[in-house]
C-alpha positions as CSV (number, residue, x, y, z in Angstrom):
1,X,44.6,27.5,-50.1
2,X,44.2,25.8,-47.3
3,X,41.1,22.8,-46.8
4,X,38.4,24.6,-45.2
5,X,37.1,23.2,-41.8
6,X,33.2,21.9,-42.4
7,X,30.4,23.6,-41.1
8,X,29.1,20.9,-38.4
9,X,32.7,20.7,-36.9
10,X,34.9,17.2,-38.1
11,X,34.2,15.4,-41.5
12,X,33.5,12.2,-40.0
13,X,30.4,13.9,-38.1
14,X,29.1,14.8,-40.9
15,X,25.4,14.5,-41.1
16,X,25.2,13.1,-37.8
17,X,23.4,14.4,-35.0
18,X,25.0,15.8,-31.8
19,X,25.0,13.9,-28.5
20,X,24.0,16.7,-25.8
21,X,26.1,19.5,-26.8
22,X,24.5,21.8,-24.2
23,X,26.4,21.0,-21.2
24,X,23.1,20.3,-19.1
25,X,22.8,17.0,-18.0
26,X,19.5,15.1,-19.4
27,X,17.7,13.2,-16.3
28,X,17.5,9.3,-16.9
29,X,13.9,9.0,-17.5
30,X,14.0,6.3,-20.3
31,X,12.5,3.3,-19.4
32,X,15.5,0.8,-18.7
33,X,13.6,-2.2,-19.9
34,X,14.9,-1.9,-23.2
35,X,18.4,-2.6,-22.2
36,X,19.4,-5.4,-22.9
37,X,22.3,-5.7,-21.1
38,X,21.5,-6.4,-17.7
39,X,24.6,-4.7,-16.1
40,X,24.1,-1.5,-18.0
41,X,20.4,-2.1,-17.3
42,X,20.7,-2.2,-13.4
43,X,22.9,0.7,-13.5
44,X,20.4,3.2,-15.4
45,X,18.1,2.0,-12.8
46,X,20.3,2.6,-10.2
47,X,20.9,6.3,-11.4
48,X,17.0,6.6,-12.3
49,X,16.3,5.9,-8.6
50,X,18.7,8.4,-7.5
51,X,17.8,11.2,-9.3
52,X,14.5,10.6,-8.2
53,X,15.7,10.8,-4.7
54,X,17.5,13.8,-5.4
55,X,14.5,15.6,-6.5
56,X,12.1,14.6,-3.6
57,X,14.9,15.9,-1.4
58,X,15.1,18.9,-3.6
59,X,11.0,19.1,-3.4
60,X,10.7,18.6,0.4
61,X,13.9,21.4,0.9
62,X,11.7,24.1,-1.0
63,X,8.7,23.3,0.6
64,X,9.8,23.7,3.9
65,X,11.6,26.9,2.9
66,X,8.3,28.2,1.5
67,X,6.5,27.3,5.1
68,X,9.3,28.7,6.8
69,X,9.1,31.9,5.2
70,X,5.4,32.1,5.2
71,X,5.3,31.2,8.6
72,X,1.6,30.8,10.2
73,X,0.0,31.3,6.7
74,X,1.7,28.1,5.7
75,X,-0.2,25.7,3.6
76,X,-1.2,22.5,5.7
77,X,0.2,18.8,4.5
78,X,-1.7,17.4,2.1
79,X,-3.5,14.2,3.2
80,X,-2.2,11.2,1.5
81,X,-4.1,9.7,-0.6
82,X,-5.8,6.7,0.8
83,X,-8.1,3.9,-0.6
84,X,-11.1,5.2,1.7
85,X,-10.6,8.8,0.7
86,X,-10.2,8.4,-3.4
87,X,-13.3,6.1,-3.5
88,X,-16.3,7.9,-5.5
89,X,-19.4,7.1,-3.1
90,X,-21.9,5.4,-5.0
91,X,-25.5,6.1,-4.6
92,X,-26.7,2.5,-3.9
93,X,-24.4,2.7,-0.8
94,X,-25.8,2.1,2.4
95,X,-25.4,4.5,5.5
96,X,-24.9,3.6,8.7
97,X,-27.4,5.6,10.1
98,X,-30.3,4.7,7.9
99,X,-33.3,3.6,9.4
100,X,-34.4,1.0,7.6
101,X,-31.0,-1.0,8.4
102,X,-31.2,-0.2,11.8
103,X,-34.5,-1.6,12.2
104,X,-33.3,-4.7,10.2
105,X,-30.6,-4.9,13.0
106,X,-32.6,-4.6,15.7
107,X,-35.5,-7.4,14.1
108,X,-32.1,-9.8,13.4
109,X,-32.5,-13.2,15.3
110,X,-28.8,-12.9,16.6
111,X,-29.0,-9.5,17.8
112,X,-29.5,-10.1,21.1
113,X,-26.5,-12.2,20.9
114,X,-24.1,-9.2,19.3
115,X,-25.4,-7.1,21.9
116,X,-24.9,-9.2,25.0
117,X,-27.7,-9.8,26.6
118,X,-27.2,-13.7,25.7
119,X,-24.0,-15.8,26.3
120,X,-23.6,-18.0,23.3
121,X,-23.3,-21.7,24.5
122,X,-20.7,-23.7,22.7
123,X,-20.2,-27.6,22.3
124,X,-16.9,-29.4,22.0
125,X,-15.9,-32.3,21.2
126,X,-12.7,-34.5,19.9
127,X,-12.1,-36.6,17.1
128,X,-12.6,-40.5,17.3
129,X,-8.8,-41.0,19.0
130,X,-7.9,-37.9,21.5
131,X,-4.9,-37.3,22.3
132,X,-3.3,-36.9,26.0
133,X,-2.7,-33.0,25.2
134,X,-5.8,-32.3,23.9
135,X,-8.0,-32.9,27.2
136,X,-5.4,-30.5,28.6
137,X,-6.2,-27.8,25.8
138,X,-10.3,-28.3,26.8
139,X,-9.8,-28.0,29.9
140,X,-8.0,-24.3,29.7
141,X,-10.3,-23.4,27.0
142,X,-13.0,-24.5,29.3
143,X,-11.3,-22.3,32.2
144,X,-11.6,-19.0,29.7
145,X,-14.7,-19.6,27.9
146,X,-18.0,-19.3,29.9
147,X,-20.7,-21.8,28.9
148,X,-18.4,-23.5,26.9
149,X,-19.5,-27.3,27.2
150,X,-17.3,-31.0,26.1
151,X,-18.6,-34.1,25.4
152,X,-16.4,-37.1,24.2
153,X,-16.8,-38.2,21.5
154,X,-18.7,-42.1,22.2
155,X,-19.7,-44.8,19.6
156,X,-23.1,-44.9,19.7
């Protein structure tokens, strides 16, 4: 009689458990951090970040089939998410139309320089040793700037 064959295939496998017999290719999801080699590492990356290409493509394909089937009954895009649009509004947050603020705005000291009824004046001056450029600088800044005013800088 002749040696049977065993039951799980060759002896040697014995007891062992079989590496994806199915034919279907597993996606690399594992994290590879716990590679330690660094070339093997940078390679399951590498294929990580391509399957994940592959299926955004893959997403994005059958979405747009799905509008262009649907036509004018096509779901709009989604808006991305944003940090202005996830934020949970608190209720100690202050509106811009409230009228307490606005009256606090319209009390403020520097209002009427915000809203431009009065020009700002604004001094200049140098350090102790000026240099040859820097009178040139004032003097364009002085060009652009209404009521901007220089005095040098004197030892009193």
């Amino acid at each position: 009689m002749a040696p049977s064959k065993p039951k799980g295939g060759h002896a040697s496998l014995q007891g062992k458990k079989p590496v994806n017999t199915s034919k279907v290719k597993r996606s690399v999801t594992n994290n590879p951090g716990r590679i330690r080699n660094k070339l093997k590492r940078s390679e399951m990356y590498g294929k990580y970040l391509l399957e994940k290409k592959a299926q955004k493509r893959q997403s994005r394909i059958q979405r747009e089939k799905e509008a262009e089937a649907l036509g004018e009954e096509a779901p709009k895009r989604a808006a991305p998410r944003t940090l202005d649009n996830t934020r949970e509004s608190e209720a100690t947050a202050v509106r811009p139309d409230d009228e307490e603020i606005l009256a606090d705005e319209a009390e403020d000291e520097f209002a009427p320089y915000f809203s431009d009824e009065i020009r700002p004046k604004i001094l200049v001056t140098t350090r102790p040793c000026p240099s040859a450029q820097l009178f040139h600088f004032i003097s364009d800044l002085m060009r652009f700037i209404p009521q901007l005013y220089y005095y040098p800088r004197k030892s009193y």
